[in-house]
C-alpha positions, 0 to 999 in steps of 0.5 A: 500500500502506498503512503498515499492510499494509507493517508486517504485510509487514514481520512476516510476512517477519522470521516467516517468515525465522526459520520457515525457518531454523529449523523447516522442514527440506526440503531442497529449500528450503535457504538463501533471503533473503526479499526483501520481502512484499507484503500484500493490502490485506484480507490475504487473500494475500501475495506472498512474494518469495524469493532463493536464497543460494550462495556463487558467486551463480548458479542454474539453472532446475532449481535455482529450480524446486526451491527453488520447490517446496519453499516451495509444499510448506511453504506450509500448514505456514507460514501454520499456524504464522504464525496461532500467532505473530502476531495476526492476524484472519486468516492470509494465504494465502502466494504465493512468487515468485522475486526475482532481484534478488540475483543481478542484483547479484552480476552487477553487482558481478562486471562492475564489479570487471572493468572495474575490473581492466581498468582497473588492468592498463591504468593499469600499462602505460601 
């Protein structure tokens, strides 16, 4: 990927986040992190890669797929709105893709915290 399709990646990521925040109002979508976006080269399509955000760091398939369904719903109305915001030639069309990425790390830090635990009660008898 060249510096210049990641520069526009990178735009049309902080866009979107603030697009999403602000102006969309689907249920379905709720809160998501927008993880990274990946350009084509001719900017014909871009791979946005999203992560549902909940306080206890889990997410069923139901809840994935709804969430999936709400971005794939606004696509049209967001890439309408980047083209009026950025200037660009042209407006990629918009790919969602889900990102587990958070949720593996909330994973992580939820096992190492108990081992750390574990290893504290047994540091206390011992």
């Amino acid at each position: 990927m060249s510096i210049r399709t990641e520069r526009i990646g990178e735009q049309i990521r902080d866009e979107l986040s603030r697009l999403l925040r602000d102006e969309v109002s689907d249920p379905r979508v709720g809160m998501v992190s927008l993880t990274k976006v990946e350009a084509a080269p001719d900017l014909s399509t871009a791979s946005v890669h999203w992560s549902p955000l909940r306080a206890d760091g889990g997410s069923t398939a139901d809840d994935l797929e709804r969430v999936n369904t709400g971005l794939v719903s606004a696509a049209g109305f967001l890439r309408r709105r980047l083209a009026q915001e950025l200037s660009l030639r042209r407006t990629p069309e918009l790919i969602f893709r889900h990102d587990p990425s958070i949720e593996q790390g909330a994973e992580m830090l939820a096992l190492l915290r108990e081992l750390s635990d574990e290893r504290a009660k047994k540091g206390d008898t011992d």
